[in-house]
N, C-alpha and C positions, 0 to 999 in steps of 0.2 A: 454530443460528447466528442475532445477529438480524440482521433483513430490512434496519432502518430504518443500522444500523452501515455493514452492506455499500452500500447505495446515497449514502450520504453520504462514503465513501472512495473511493469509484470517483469523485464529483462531485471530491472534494479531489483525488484526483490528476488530471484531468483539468485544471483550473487548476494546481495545481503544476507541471505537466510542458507544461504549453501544447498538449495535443492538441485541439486547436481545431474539429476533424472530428469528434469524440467524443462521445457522448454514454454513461450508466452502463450503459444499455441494449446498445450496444455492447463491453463490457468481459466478457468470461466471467468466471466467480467465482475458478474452478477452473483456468483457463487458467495456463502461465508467463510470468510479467508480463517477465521476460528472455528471450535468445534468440530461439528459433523463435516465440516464443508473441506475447507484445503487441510484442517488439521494444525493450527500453528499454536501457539501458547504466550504468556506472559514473554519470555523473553525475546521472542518472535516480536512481538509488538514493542518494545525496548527497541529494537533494529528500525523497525517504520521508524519509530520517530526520530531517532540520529539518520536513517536516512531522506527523511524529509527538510533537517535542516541544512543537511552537509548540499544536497541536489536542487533544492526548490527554495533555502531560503525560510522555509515556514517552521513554527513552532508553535506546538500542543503546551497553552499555556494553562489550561483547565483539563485536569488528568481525564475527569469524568468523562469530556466528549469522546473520548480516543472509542471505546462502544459503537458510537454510531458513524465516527469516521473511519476506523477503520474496519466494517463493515464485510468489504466487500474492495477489490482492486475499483469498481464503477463509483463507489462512496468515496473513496483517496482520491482519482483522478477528480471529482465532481469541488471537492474540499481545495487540491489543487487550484484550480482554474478561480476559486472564488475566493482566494487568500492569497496567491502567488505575489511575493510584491513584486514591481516593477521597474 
């Protein structure tokens, strides 16, 4: 997984979603970024996906995957790296 991916998504979502308390260091990789885990919501996930296309290019063309990709920050960077176009 790379290092530099992961801490520069965690910085993007941290502006995206306005968690102003936060830093990347604060964020587990692994953790789920919904629910019990970081706590985010519907509209929260609305944000990933404008900011996966405005930063990386990519686009959630099937609503239904968004569950398993956005997951987790380790699930986006992994989604990342294996959709990135080029």
């Amino acid at each position: 997984m790379n290092d530099q991916l992961i801490h520069t998504l965690k910085q993007q979502l941290i502006e995206a979603l306005n968690l102003e308390d936060m830093t990347p260091d604060d964020i587990e990789t692994d953790i789920p970024l919904f629910g019990a885990g970081l706590g985010l919501d519907s509209i929260d996930a609305l944000e990933i996906i404008l900011l996966l296309e405005k930063h990386y290019g990519i686009r959630i063309e099937n609503p239904s995957e968004g569950k398993n990709i956005f997951y987790s920050v380790e699930t986006i960077a992994d989604y990342i790296e294996k959709h990135q176009p080029v």
